[in-house]
N, C-alpha and C positions, 0 to 999 in steps of 0.2 A: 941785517936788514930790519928796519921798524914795521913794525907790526901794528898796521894802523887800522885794518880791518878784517872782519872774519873770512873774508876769499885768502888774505895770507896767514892766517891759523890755517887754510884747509889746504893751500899749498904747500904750506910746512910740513902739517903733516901726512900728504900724500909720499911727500918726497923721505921721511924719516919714518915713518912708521913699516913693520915687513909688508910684504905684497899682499899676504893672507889675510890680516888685520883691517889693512885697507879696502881692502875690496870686500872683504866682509862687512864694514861700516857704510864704504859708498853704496854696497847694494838696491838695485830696485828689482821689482819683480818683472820679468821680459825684459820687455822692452824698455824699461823705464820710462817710459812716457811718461805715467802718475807721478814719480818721483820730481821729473825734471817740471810739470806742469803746475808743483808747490810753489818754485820758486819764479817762473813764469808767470805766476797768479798776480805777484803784486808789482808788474812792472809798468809804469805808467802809461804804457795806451792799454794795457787791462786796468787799475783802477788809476784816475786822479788824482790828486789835491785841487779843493777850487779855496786859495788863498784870501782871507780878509784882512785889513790891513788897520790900523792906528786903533790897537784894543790893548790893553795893558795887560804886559807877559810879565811885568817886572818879578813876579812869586809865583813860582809854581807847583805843583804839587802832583807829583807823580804814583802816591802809596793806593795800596787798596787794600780789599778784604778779600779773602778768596773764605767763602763758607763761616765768616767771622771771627775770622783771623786776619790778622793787618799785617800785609807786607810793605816793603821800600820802595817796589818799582814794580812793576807787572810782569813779571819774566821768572820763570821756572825751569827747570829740569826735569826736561820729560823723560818714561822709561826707554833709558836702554840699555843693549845685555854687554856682559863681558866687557866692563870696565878695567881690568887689567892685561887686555888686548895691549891698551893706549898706555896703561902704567902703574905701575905695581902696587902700587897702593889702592886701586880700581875702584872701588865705588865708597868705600870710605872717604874720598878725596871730594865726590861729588855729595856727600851725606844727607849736604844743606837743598836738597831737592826729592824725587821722589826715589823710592826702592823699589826693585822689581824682584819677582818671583825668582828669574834666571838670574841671579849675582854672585859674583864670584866673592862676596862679602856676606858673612852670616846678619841677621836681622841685629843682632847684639854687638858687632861690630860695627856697623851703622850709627846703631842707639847712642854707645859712649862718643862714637865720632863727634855726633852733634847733640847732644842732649837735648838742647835747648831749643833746636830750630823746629819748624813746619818740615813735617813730614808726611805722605802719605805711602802707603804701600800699595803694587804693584801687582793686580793677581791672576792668575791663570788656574781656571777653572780640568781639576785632573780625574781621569778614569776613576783611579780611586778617591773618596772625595774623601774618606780620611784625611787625607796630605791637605790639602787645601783648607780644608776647618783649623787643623792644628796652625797651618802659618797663618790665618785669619784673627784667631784667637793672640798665637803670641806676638804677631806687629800690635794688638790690643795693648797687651799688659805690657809692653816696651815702649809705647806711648804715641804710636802713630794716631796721626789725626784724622786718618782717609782709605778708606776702600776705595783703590782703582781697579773695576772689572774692565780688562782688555777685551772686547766681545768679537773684534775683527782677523780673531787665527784661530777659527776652528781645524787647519793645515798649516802649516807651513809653506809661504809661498815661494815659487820658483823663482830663485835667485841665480841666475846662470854661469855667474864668477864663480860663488862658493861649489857649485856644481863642477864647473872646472877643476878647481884648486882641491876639491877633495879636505870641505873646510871640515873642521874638530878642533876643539880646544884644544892646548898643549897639554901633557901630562897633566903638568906641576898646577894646573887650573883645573877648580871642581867649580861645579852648581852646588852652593856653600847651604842654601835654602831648603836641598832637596837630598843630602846627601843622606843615608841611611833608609830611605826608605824602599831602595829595588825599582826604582821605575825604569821600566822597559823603553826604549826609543819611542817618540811618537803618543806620549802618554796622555798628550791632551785631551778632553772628552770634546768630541765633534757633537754631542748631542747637547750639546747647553741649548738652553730656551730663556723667555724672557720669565718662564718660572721657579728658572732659577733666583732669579734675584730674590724671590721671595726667602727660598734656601737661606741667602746670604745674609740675609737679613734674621733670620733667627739666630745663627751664629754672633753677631757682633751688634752694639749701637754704633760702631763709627759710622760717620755718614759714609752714603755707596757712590762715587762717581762712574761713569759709564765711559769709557774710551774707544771710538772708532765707529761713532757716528756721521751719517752725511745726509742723512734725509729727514724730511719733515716727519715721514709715516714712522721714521725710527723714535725721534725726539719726541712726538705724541706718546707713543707707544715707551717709550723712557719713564718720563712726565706719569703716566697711568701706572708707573711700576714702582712708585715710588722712591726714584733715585735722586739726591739731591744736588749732582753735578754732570755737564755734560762735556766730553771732549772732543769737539770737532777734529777728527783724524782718519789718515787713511794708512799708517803704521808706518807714516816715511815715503809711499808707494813699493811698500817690501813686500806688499798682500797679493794685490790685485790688483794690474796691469791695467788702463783702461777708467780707472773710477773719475771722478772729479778733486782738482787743486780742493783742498781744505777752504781756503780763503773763497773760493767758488760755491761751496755748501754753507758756510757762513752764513749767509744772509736767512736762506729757507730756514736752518735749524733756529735760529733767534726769531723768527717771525711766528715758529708754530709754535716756540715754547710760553710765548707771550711772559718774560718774567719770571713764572714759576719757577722754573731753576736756573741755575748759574751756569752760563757758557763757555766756555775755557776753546782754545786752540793751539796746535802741534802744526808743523811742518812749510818748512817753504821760508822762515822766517831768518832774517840774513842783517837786516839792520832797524836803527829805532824807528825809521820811520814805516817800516812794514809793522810794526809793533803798534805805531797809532794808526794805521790801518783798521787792522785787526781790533782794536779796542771800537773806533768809529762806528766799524761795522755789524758792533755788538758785543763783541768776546770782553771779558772780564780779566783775564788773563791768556797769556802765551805760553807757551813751551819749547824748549830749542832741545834738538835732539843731538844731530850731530856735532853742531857748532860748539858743543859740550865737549863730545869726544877728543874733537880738533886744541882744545883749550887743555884736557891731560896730556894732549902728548907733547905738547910745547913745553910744559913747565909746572909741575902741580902747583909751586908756590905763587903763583899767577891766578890759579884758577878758583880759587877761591871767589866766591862771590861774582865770578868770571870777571876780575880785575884788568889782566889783559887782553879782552876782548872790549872796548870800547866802546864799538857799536851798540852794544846791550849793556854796561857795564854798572854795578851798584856806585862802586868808586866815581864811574863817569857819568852819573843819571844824564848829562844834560845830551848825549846822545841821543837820547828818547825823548826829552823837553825839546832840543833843538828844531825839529820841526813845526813845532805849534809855536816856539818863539818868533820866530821867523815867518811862519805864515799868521800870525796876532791869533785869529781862530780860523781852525781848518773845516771844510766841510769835503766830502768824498764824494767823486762821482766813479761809480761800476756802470759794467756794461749790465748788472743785474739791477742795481738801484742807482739811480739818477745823484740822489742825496743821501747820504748817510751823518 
């Protein structure tokens, strides 16, 4: 079957990935209502296109900066865990995006993956904060270019599959990040504050991005903390059952940051034109989390660059141009903002 868009990356691999894997990836938290409400978010009677016609599309330019640094197309790889769930190679495969704390690839493994590309690491702030300075320090001297503090799991949220399934990594997979140091189950520190950041910041110059933001009084409160990037996210809907679609918080978080820092967004995002959405609406960049997953377990030599994902692809930019060609210049109508 051709594989022309990311709904059959996600049926592929429902249907070829184990049952445990899978449903460890599709996870939301309960109900999944927030999960399924991402990609709800950007469907046209929730936002528009109001199409203008005879402007000239003939060159178009899809690259940006994320923090000043210049990428191809506005789409990244957001954190997620246990990339050798989907295939063995696991998060080396995805290099060219960001690294998280939980990966089943050591940060140095990562590093030679890609040398060369944008990277940011992934972090989770732990009881012992020993652990957390030392991998803060060495994604430093390996050359990452970004502190991403995850701020939205001070728990683990209730996932009712993994609950079922009685999920655990398989043996022959460790937390490549964490291993040697005795953390006990549940290691995270519940008690991080926004003075922490400060913490974070004596530890490392990288710049500090913030992930799992949805409100204005957070992104003030961000803004005040000194952080130079923000990530409109709600963890997939893996946290907290009930919150608001990302693309739904959008708007507030760009309106109270006025500029000062850079907006980024995760979740819900399925094709290019929820990705000019999401730029209209404000965001700088995107992140696709699972549509990632779906993309190793198809074929690592595809996944590069997500080549055989189309929808988003660097190979295909005109995915992502195709809607602004087609509508000359777009402008967005929300049920939050009229015009974007």
């Amino acid at each position: 079957m051709a594989m022309v868009c990311l709904s059959d990356f996600e049926a592929y691999a429902k249907k070829y990935l184990p049952k445990i894997a899978w449903d460890f990836f599709a996870a939301g938290a309960d109900d999944c209502s927030t999960r399924d409400e991402n990609i709800l978010g950007f469907l046209p009677y929730r936002i528009h296109f109001r199409p203008r016609m005879l402007r000239d599309v003939s060159m178009m330019d899809i690259r940006t900066k994320l923090l000043g640094t210049e990428i191809s197309f506005p789409v990244g790889i957001a954190p997620t865990g246990f990339h050798q769930l989907a295939w063995p190679d696991g998060e080396k495969s995805t290099a060219r995006g960001t690294l998280l704390t939980y990966s089943t690839c050591t940060l140095e493994e990562i590093s030679a993956a890609a040398p060369s590309s944008l990277r940011w690491f992934q972090l989770y702030i732990h009881r012992n904060r020993a652990v957390s300075q030392q991998l803060v320090q060495q994604a430093e001297a390996l050359g990452f270019q970004g502190l991403v503090l995850t701020a939205d799991l001070p728990y683990t949220g209730k996932r009712r599959d993994d609950v079922r399934n009685g999920f655990r990594l398989p043996p022959h997979m460790q937390l490549k990040n964490l291993e040697g140091y005795g953390l006990p189950p549940n290691s995270l520190d519940p008690s991080v504050t926004w003075n922490d950041i400060y913490w974070l910041r004596s530890l490392t110059h990288l710049p500090i991005i913030i992930k799992g933001i949805l409100t204005k009084e957070d992104a003030e409160l961000a803004v005040r903390h000194g952080v130079q990037g923000i990530i409109v996210s709600n963890h997939g809907g893996r946290q907290l059952d009930g919150g608001p679609a990302t693309i739904d918080a959008l708007v507030e978080v760009v309106e109270a940051v006025q500029g000062r820092v850079e907006v980024y967004l995760d979740g819900g995002i399925r094709k290019g034109s929820d990705v000019l959405k999401a730029l209209a609406l404000g965001a700088k960049c995107v992140f696709i989390g699972r549509p990632a997953l779906w993309g190793l377990a198809y074929k690592v030599k595809y996944f590069y660059g997500l080549e055989s994902l189309p929808a988003l692809s660097k190979k295909s930019p005109e995915s992502c141009e195709k809607p602004g060609r087609v509508g000359s210049t777009l402008s967005v109508a929300s049920e939050q903002r009229k015009e974007a």
